[in-house]
Every structure is written in C-alpha cells, then in structure tokens.
MARVOVEX-209368 format. One record per residue: residue in one letter; x, y, z of N, C-alpha, C in turn. Coordinates in steps of 0.2 Angstrom, whole numbers, padded with zeros to 4 digits, always signed. Example, Ala and Ser with C-alpha at 12.3 -4.5 7.8 and 13.67 -1.06 7.14 Angstrom:
residues 2
A+0066-0028+0039+0062-0022+0039+0066-0016+0039 S+0064-0011+0035+0068-0005+0036+0064+0000+0039 
end
This chain:
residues 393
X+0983+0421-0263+0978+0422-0258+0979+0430-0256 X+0972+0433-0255+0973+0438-0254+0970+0440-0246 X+0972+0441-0240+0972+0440-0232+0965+0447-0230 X+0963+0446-0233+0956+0453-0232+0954+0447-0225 X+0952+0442-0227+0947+0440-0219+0951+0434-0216 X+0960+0436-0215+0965+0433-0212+0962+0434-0203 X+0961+0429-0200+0960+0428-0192+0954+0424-0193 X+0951+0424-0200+0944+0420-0196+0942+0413-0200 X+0941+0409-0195+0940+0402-0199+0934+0399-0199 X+0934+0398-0203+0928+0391-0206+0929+0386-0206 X+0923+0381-0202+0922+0373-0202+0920+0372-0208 X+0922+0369-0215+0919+0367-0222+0915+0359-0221 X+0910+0361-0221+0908+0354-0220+0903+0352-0226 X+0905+0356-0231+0903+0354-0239+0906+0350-0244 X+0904+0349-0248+0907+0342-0253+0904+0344-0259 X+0907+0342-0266+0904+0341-0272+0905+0349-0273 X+0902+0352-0277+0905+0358-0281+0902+0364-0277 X+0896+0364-0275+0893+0371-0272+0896+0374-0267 X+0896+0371-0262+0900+0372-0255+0908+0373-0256 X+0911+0368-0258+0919+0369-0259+0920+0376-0263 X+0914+0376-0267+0917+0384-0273+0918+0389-0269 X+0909+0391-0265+0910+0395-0260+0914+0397-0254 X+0918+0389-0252+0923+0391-0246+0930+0391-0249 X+0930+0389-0256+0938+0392-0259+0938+0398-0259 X+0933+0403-0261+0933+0410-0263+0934+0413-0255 X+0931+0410-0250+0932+0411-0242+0940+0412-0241 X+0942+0405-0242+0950+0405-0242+0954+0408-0247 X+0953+0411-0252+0957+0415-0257+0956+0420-0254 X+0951+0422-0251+0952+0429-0247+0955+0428-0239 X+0957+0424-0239+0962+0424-0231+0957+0420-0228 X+0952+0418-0226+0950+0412-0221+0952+0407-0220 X+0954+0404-0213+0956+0398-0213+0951+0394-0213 X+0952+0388-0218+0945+0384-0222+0948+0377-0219 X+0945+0374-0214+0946+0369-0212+0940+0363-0215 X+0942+0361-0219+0939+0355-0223+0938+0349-0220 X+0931+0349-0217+0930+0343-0213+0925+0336-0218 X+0930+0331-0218+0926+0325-0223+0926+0319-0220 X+0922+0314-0223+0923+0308-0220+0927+0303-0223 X+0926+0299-0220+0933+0294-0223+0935+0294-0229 X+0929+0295-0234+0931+0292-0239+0933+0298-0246 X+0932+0304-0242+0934+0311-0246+0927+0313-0247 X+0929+0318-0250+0924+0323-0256+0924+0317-0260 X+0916+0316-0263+0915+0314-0268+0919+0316-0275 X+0922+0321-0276+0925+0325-0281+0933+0323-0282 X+0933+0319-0275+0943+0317-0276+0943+0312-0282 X+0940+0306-0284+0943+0301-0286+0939+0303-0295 X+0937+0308-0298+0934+0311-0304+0942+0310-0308 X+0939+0308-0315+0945+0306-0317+0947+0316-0320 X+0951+0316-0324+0958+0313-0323+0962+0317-0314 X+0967+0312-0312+0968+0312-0306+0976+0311-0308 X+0979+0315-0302+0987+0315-0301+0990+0312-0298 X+0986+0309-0293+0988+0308-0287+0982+0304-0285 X+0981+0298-0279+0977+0296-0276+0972+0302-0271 X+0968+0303-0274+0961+0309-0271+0962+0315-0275 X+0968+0314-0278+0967+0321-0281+0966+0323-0288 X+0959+0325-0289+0957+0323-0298+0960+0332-0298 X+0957+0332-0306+0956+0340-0307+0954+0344-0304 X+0945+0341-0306+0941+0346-0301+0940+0346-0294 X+0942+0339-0288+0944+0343-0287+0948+0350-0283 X+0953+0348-0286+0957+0353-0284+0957+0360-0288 X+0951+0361-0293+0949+0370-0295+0945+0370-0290 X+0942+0365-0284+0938+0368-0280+0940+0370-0272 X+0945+0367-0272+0950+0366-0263+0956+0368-0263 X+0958+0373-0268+0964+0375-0265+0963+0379-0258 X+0968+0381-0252+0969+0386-0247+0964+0384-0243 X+0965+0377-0243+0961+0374-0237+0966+0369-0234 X+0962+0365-0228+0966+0359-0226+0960+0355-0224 X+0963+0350-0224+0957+0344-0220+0959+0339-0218 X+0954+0338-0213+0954+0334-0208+0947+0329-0209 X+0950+0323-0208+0945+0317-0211+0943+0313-0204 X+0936+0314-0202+0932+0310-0198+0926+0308-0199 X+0924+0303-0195+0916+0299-0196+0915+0301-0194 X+0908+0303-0196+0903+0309-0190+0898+0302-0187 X+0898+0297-0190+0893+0292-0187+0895+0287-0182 X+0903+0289-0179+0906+0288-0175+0905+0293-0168 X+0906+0290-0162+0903+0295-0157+0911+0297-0155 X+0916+0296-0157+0924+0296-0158+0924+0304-0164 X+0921+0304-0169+0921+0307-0176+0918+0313-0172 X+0912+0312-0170+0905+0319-0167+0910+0321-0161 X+0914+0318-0158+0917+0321-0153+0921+0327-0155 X+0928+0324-0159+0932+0329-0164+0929+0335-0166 X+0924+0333-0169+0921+0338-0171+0917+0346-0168 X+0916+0342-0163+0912+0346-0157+0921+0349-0153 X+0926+0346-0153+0931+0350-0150+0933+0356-0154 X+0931+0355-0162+0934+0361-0167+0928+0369-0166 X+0922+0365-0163+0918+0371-0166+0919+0379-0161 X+0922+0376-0155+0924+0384-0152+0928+0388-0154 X+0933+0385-0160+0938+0388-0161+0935+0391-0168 X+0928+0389-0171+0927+0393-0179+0925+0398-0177 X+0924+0402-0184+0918+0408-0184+0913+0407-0187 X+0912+0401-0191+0907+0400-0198+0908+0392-0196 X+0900+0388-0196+0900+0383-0198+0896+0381-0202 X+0897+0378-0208+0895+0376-0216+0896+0371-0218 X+0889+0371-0221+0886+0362-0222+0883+0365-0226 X+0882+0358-0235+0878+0360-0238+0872+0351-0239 X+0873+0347-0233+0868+0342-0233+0861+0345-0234 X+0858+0339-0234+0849+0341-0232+0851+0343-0222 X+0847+0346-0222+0848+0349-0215+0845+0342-0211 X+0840+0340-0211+0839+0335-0207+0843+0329-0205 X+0847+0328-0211+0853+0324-0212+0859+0325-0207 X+0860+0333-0207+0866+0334-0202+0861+0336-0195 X+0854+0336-0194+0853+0335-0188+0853+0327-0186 X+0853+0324-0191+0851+0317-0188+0861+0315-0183 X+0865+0318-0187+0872+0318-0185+0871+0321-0176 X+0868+0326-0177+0867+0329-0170+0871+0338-0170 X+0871+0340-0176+0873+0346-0176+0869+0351-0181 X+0865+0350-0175+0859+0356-0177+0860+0364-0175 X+0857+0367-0178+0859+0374-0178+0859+0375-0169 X+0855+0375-0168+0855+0373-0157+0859+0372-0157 X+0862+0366-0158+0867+0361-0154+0873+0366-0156 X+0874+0365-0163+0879+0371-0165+0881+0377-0161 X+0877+0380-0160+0876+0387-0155+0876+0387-0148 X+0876+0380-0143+0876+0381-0137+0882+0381-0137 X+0887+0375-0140+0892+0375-0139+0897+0379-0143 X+0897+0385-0148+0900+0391-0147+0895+0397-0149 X+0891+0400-0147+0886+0406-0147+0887+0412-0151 X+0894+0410-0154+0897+0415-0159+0898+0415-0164 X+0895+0409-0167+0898+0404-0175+0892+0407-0176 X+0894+0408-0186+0888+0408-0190+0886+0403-0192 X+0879+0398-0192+0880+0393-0197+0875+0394-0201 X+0877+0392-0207+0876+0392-0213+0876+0387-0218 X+0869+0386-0220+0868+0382-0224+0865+0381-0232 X+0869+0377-0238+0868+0379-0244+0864+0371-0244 X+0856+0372-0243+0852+0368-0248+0846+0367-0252 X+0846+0363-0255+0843+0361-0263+0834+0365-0261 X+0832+0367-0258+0824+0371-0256+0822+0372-0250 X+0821+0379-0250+0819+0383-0243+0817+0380-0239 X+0816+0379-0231+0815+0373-0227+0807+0375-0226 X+0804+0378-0227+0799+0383-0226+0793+0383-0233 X+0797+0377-0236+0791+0377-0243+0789+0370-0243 X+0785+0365-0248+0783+0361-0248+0788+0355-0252 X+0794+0358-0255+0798+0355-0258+0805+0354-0252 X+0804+0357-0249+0808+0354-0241+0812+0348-0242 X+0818+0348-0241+0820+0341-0240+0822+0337-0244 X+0818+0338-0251+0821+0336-0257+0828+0334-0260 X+0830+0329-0262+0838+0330-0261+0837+0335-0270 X+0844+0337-0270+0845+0342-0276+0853+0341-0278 X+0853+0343-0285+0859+0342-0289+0858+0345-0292 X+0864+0350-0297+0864+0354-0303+0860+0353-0305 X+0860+0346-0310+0854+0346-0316+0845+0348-0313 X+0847+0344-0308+0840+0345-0305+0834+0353-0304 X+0841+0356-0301+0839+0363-0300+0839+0368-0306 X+0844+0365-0310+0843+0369-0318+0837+0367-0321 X+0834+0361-0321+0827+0359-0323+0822+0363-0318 X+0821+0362-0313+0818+0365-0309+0815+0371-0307 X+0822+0374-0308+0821+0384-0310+0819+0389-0314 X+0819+0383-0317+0817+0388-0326+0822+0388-0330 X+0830+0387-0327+0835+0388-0329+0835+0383-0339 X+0833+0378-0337+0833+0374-0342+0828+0376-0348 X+0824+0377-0344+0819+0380-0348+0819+0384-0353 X+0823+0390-0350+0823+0398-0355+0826+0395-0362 X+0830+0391-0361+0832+0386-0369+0828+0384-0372 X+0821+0378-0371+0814+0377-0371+0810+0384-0376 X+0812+0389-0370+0809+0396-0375+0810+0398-0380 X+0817+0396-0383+0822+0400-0388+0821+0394-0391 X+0823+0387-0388+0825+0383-0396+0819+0377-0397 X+0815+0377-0392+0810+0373-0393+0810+0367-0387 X+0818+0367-0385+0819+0360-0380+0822+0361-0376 X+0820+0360-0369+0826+0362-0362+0832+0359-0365 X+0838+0362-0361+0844+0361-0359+0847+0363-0354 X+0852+0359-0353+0855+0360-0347+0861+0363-0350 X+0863+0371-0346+0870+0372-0349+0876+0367-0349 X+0881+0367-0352+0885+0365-0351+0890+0365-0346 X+0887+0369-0340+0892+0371-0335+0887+0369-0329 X+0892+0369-0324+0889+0366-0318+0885+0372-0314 X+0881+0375-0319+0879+0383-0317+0875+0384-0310 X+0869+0379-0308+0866+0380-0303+0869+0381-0296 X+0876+0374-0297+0879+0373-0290+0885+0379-0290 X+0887+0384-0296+0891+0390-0294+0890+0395-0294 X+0882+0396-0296+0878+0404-0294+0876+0401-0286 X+0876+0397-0284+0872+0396-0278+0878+0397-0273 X+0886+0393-0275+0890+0395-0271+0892+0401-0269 X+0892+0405-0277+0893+0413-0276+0889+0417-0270 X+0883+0415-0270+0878+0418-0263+0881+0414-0256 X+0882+0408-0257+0884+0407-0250+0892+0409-0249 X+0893+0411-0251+0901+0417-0251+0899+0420-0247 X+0893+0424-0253+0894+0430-0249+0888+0432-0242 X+0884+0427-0242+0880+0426-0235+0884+0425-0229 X+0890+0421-0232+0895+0422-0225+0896+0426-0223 X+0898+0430-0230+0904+0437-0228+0900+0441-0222 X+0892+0442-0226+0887+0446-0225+0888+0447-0217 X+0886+0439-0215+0884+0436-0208+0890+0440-0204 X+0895+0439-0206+0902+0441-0201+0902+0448-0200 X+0900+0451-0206+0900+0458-0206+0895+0461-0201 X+0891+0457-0200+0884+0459-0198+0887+0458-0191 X+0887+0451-0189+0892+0450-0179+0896+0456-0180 X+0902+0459-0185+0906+0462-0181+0905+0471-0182 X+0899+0471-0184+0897+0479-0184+0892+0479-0177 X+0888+0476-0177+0883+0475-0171+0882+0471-0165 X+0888+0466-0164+0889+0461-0159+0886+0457-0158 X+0880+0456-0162+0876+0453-0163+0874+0447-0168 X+0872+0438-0167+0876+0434-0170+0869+0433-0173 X+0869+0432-0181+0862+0432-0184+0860+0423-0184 X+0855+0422-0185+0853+0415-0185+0854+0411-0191 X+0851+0406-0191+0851+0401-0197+0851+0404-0202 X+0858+0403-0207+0860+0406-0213+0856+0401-0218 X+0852+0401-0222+0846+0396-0226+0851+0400-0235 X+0852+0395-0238+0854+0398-0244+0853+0392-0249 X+0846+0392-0252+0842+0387-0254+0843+0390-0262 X+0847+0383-0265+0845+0382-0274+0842+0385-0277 X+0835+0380-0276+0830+0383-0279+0828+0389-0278 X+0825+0393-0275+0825+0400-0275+0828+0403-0277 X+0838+0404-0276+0843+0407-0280+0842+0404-0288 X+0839+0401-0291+0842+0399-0297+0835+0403-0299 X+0830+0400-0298+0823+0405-0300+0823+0411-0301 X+0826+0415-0296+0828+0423-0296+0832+0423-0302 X+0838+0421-0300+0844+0420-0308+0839+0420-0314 X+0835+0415-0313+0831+0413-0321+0827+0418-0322 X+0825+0420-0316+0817+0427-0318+0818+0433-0319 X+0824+0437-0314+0824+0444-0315+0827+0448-0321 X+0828+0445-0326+0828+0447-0331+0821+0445-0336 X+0820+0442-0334+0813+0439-0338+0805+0438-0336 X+0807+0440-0329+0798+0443-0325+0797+0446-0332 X+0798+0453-0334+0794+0457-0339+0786+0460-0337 X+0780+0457-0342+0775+0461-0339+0773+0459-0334 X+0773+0453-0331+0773+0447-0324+0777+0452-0320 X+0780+0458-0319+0781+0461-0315+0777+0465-0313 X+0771+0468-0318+0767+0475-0317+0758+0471-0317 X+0760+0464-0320+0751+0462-0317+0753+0453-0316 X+0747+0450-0314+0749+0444-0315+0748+0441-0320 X+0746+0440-0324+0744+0437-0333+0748+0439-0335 X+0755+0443-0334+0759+0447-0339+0764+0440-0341 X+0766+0445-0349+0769+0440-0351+0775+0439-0352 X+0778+0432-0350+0787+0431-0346+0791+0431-0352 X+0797+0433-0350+0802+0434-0356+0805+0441-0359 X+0811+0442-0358+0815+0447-0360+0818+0447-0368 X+0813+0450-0372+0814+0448-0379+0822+0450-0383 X+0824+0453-0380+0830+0453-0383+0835+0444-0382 X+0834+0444-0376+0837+0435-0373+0836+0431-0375 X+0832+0428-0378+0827+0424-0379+0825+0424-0387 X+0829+0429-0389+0828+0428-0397+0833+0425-0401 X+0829+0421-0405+0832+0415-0407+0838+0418-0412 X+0838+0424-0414+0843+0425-0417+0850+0429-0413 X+0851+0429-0406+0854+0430-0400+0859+0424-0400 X+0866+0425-0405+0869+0419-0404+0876+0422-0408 X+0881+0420-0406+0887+0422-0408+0885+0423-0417 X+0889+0427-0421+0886+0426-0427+0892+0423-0433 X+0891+0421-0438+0897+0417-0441+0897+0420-0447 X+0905+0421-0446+0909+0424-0452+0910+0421-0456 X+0916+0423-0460+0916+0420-0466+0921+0415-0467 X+0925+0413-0460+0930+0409-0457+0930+0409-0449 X+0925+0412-0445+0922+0408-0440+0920+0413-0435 X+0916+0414-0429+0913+0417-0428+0914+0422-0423 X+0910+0426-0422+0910+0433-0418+0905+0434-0413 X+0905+0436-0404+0899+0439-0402+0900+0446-0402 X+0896+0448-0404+0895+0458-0404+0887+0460-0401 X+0888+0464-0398+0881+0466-0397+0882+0474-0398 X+0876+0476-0403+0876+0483-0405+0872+0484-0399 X+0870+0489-0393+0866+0489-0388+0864+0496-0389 X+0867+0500-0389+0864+0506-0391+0859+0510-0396 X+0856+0516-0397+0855+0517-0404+0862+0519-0407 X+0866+0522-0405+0871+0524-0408+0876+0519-0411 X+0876+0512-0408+0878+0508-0410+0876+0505-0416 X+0869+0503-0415+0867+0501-0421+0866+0505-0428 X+0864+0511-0426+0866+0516-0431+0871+0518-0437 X+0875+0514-0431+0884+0515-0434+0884+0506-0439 X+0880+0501-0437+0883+0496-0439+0879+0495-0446 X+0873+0498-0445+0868+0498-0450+0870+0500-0454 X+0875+0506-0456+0874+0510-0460+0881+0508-0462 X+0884+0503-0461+0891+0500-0462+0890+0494-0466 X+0885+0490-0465+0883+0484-0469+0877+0487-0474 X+0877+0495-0476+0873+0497-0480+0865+0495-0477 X+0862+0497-0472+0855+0495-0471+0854+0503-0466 X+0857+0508-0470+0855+0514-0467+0848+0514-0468 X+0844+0513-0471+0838+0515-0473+0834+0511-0466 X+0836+0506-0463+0830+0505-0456+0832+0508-0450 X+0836+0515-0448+0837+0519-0445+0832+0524-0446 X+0828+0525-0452+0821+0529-0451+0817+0526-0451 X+0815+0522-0449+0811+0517-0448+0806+0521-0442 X+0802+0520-0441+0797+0525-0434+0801+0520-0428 X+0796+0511-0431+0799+0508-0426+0806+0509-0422 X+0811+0513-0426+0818+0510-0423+0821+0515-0420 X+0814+0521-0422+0817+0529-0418+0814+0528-0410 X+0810+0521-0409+0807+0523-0402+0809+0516-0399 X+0812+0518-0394+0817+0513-0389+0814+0506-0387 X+0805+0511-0386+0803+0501-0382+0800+0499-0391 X+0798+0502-0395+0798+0495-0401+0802+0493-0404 X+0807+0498-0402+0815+0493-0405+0817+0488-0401 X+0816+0489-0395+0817+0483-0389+0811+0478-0392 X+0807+0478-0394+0802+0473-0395+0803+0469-0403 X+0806+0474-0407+0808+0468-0413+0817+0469-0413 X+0820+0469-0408+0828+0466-0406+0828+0461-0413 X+0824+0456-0414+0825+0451-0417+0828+0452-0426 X+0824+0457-0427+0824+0458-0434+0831+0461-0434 X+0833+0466-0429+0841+0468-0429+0844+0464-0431 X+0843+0459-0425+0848+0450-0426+0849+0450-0431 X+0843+0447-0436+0842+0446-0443+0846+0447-0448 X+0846+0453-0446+0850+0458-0451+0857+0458-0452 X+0859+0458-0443+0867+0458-0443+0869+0452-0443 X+0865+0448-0443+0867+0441-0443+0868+0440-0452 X+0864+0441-0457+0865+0440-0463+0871+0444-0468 X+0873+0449-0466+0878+0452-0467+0885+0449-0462 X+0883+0448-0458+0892+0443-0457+0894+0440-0459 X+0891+0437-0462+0895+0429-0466+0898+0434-0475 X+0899+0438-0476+0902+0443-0480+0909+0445-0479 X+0909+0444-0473+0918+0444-0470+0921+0441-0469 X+0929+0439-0466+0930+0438-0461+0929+0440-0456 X+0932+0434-0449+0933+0437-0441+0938+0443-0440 X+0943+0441-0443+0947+0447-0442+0944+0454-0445 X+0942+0452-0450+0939+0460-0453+0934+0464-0451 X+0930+0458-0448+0923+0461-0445+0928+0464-0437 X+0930+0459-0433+0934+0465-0427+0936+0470-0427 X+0942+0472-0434+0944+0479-0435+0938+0486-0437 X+0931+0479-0440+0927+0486-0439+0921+0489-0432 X+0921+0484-0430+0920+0486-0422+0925+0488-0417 X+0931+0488-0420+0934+0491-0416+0935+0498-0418 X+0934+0501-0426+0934+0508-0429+0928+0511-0426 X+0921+0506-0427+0914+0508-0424+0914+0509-0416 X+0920+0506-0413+0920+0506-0403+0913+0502-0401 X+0910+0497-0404+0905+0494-0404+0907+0486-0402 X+0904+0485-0392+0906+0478-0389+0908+0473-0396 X+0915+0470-0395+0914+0461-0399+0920+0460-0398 X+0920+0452-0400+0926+0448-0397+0924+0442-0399 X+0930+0439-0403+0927+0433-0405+0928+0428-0399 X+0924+0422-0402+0921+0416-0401+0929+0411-0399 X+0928+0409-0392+0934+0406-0390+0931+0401-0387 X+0935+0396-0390+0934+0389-0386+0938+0388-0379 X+0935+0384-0374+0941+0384-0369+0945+0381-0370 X+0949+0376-0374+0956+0378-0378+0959+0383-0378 X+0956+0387-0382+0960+0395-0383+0960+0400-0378 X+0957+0397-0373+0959+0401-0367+0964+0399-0362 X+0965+0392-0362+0973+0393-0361+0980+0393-0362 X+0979+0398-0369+0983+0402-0374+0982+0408-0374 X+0976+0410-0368+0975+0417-0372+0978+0423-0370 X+0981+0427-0373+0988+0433-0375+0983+0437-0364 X+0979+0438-0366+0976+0444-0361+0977+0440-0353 X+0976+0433-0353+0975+0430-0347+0983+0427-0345 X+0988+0428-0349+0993+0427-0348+0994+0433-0345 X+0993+0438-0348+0996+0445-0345+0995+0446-0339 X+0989+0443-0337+0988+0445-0331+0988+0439-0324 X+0993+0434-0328+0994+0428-0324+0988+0424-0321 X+0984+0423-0325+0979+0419-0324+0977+0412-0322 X+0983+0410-0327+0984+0403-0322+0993+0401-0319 X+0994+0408-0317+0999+0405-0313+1000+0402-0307 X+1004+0399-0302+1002+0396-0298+1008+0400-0290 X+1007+0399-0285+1009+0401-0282+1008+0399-0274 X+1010+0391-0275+1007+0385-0267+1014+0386-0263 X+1011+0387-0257+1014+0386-0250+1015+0378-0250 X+1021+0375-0253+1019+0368-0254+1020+0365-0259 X+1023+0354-0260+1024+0352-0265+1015+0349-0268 X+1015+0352-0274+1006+0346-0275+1010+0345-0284 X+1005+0340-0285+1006+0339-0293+1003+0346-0298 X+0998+0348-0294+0996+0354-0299+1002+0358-0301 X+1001+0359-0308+1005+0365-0311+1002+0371-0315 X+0995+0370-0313+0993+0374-0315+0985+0377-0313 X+0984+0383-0309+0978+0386-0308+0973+0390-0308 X+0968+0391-0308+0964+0398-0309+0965+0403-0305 X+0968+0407-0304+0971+0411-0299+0963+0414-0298 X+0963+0417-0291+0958+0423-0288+0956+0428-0293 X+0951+0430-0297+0950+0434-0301+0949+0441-0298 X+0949+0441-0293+0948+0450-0289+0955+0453-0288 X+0957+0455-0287+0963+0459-0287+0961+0465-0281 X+0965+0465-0277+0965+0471-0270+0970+0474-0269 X+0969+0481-0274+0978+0487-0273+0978+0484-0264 X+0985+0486-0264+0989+0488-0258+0988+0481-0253 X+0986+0477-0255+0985+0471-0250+0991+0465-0253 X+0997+0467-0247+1002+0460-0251+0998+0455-0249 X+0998+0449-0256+0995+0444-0255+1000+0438-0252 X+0998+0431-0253+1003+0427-0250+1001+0420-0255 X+1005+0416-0253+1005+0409-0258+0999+0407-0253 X+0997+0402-0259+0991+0399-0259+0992+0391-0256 X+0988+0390-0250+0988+0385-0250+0985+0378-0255 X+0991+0373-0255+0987+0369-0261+0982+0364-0262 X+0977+0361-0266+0972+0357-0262+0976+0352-0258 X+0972+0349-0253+0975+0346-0247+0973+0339-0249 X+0977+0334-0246+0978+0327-0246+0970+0325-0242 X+0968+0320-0241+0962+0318-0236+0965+0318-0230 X+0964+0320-0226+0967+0320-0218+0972+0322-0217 X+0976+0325-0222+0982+0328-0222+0984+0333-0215 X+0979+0335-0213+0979+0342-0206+0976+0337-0201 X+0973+0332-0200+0970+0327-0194+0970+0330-0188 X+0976+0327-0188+0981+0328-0180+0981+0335-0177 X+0986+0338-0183+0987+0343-0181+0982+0349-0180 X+0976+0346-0180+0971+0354-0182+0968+0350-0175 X+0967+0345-0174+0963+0342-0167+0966+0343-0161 X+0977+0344-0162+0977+0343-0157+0978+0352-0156 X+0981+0355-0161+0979+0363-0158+0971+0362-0155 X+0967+0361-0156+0959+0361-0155+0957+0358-0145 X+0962+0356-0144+0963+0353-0137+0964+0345-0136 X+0962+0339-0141+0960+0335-0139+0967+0330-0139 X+0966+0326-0134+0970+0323-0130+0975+0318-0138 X+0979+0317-0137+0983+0310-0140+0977+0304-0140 X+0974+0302-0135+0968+0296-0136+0965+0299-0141 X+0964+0304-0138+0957+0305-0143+0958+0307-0150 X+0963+0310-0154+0964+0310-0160+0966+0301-0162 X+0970+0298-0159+0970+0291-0160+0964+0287-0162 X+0960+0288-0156+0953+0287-0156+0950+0287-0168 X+0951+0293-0169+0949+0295-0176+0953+0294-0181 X+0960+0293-0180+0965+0291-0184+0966+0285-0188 X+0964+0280-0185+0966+0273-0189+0959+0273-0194 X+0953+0275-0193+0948+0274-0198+0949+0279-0204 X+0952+0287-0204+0953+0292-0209+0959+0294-0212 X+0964+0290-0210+0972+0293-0214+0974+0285-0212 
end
C-alpha cells in the first residue's frame, strides 16, 4: 500500500470486476475502502477455485485493502446502517443501474443531503442521457457493443471477444481516476462537483475509436481504421522454435531490419522513402519480416534486435510470467498483508512512489468481517448493529 490518499474513505458499493478494480487501486493508494455488500457477498466470492468459504481467486486480485461490511439494503435496518456510514465517507460508489440504487433510496439528492461533501460516483453500462439508458451491461456485452469486438471482425473476418475482462478494467481504470479527479477538484476549490456518470459504453467506444477514427476524423464518409492495427499481418511472428513480438516503428528501424534479412533493395522504394505511404502499405513490411522469421530461432532473432536496438521480446504465456526473471526482481508478486489470509501470492501495486514509505496491505476481507466494528465507530447503537447482524455474518 502506498498512503498518497491516506485520511480519505470510500463507501464501495460495487461488486463484480469493474468497481472492485477501480476501488483496489483507491486502496493501494491509502484509501480507506469500506466494501459495503449484501448478504450474500460479491458475486465473485464463490468463482472457483476458492481457499476458503467466499474467498475464490479473483476475488481476492480484486479486494485487497479493503474491509467489509455486509447489509440488506432492502431491509429498513440495512438503509439505516448505511445512511449512518455516509457522514463519515468522501466518495460514495456504486456501479448498479442508477435507478436500481434509487429504487433502494440512495440517490444522488438523498446521498448529498445527508453529507454535502461526498463525491458520488457512478460506473454504469450507458450514459443516462442516451437512448440506451438503463440497459443492464456486462463485459462481453460492452465489448460487442463498442466496437471493441468488432476491430477483430475487421482483421480476421469475425468478432471476438478478447480474452480478458477488458471492457470492465479500462472502465475501472477511468472510475479511479474520476474519483481521484473529483477529490482533487473539492480540495483545490471547495467546491463539491456533482453526479460523477462514468458509462461503459462510451469509455470503451473511445477506447475502440481513437486510434481508428482515421479519415472519419477530418470528414464524415471518412474511412475507419488505423492501418498499421488492423493488419492482418500485425501478429507476434514465428520463429524457428517459437515466437517473437517486435515492432520495427521507425524508418531507421526498418531500415536496419531490412537490410539484415537481405531486402535492402525496398529501402529505395519511392513508396518507403515517404512516411504517410509507408504508413499505408505497413502490411507489406509485415509480410516481409514475417517471412524471414521462420529462418531463425527465437533466441537468435533477439540477439539481433537487440545488436539492431529495435523494440522485441518474446511471446510469454501467462505461465511464464510467474517465473519471469524481470517480475521477480522487482517483487511483483510478493505479498505483504496486515494479517492471516490463505493468499500467498499477489499482484502487487504496479506504481511505484520514491520517498513514500509504504505499508502492508490489507488483505481481501471475509463477508462482514468489519460489520460491527465499522457501524459502531460510525455511531450506531448496539440495537442497531444487532438489528443487521444475525442476517449478514
């Protein structure tokens, strides 16, 4: 943990991967992440494989340095608790359909009467403000939806969904940082900004277009796609014993590789001397250094990009990166919990901040494991935590 936003708390009232990502990176960075669930956990507790009763893998890459506190919001006992925690946050975050958490009764208003100082912010599936409003949304959904699926469709002939939970971890990345933003914003100008809206679809569209607007940026008919990206020969390339990504990006790069696999002669090419027709037949490069790989090995094609200083690194399975020599060094999955958990092994914080000692990490937390104790600092009587108690721990 590293204590940069140490004094300030967040209500988490997310579940499933978007929300939890973006309030772990809150808590890595020193925010207290009060993880507010219902009785029956995170959806993500019981995903196999599991260590422990609620505690699977994922979710615990998504909940460390938090705590939680387990209540029915559909109880007037639950809405109670809840409503006694929100004087004490700075952020309250929810990634429901917003109508959803109005129908609980904690709407941006309501939120705001009762502390006038809280950010709230919310991570959902389409702007409230568009025709797709309300829609519920899930990764695959939103990666169909964006285009995101699609750009695959343009390269291989047929959508795909990446193999990563990509829509709901770029999405969380933004509501990170719309908190951070929101906070920074109260504490430069005293001023508290309103309904934080931090909608899927639009993030992932952006994601899928700004590299690929193209002429569609200078007229409307223009035509979409970043030809280098999108070229079907844009693909790790294969050795003689397995494979390699490199990108020759420069002219000087390619210069240097062509004239290394013997194909000096398309260095004088007109096309290759002028940057935007080189950009436009990218593909033919492909072509070229793709058919001269399979000539080597992997290790010998590396020793010559690394003599040429020309990007590459081979082709690692996530296997071989929890063996990898560089991610060791830099203790990447060492662990360092405030506390007994079954994890023995974690993705550490990838930012790094000279001169800020850091501290053990809290570790992902039991269901209700903070109940009590977060309710009763929060004021609420002995009855009233009771009250919540025998339905959630």
């Amino acid at each position: 943990m590293i204590p940069l936003l140490k004094g300030l708390r967040i209500l988490d009232l997310t579940s499933v991967i978007l929300g939890p990502y973006a309030t772990q990176i809150l808590g890595d960075l020193g925010a207290e992440v009060i993880k507010v669930e219902a009785p029956e956990g995170d959806s993500m507790r019981p995903i196999a494989p599991v260590a422990a009763p609620g505690l699977s893998a994922i979710f615990s890459n998504f909940n460390r340095n938090k705590r939680s506190v387990a209540l029915d919001l559909k109880t007037e006992a639950g809405k109670a608790a809840l409503r006694k925690l929100l004087p004490t946050a700075d952020v309250f975050v929810h990634n429901m359909r917003q109508e959803a958490m109005d129908k609980l009764g904690f709407t941006f208003k309501a939120v705001r009467e009762v502390n006038p100082r809280i950010i709230y912010a919310a991570a959902i599936g389409f702007g409230r403000h568009g025709r797709y409003a309300g829609k519920p949304a899930y990764d695959d959904v939103i990666q169909a939806a964006s285009g995101f699926a699609g750009l695959f469709q343009m390269r291989d002939g047929a959508p795909l969904y990446a193999p990563s939970i990509a829509a709901d971890k770029v999405s969380g990345l933004h509501l990170a940082y719309a908190v951070m933003a929101a906070l920074l914003y109260r504490e430069r100008t005293g001023e508290v900004p309103g309904y934080v809206e931090v909608p899927m679809f639009e993030l992932m569209a952006a994601f899928s277009l700004s590299e690929h607007m193209s002429a569609a940026t200078f007229e409307e008919s223009g035509k979409i796609g970043y030809v280098r990206v999108i070229s079907p020969s844009r693909r790790p390339y294969k050795t003689r014993d397995g494979w390699v990504g490199v990108l020759p990006y420069t002219p000087r790069n390619w210069t240097k590789i062509l004239v290394e696999i013997g194909r000096a002669d398309v260095t004088e090419l007109d096309w290759f001397k002028d940057a935007t027709e080189r950009s436009r037949r990218v593909d033919e490069l492909y072509a070229i250094l793709a058919a001269a790989m399979v000539d080597r090995t992997t290790a010998e094609w590396l020793a010559v990009f690394e003599r040429l200083d020309i990007p590459s690194q081979p082709v690692r399975l996530p296997n071989d990166l929890m063996r990898d020599p560089h991610l060791q060094d830099v203790g990447f999955f060492s662990t360092n919990f405030a506390g007994d958990t079954p994890v023995t092994r974690t993705l550490r914080q990838a930012v790094n901040v000279e001169s800020v000692e850091t501290a053990p990490d809290l570790p992902p937390p039991r269901l209700g494991a903070d109940t009590a104790d977060i309710l009763r600092q929060a004021g609420c009587s002995e009855a009233e935590i009771a009250a919540v108690l025998p339905s959630t721990v």
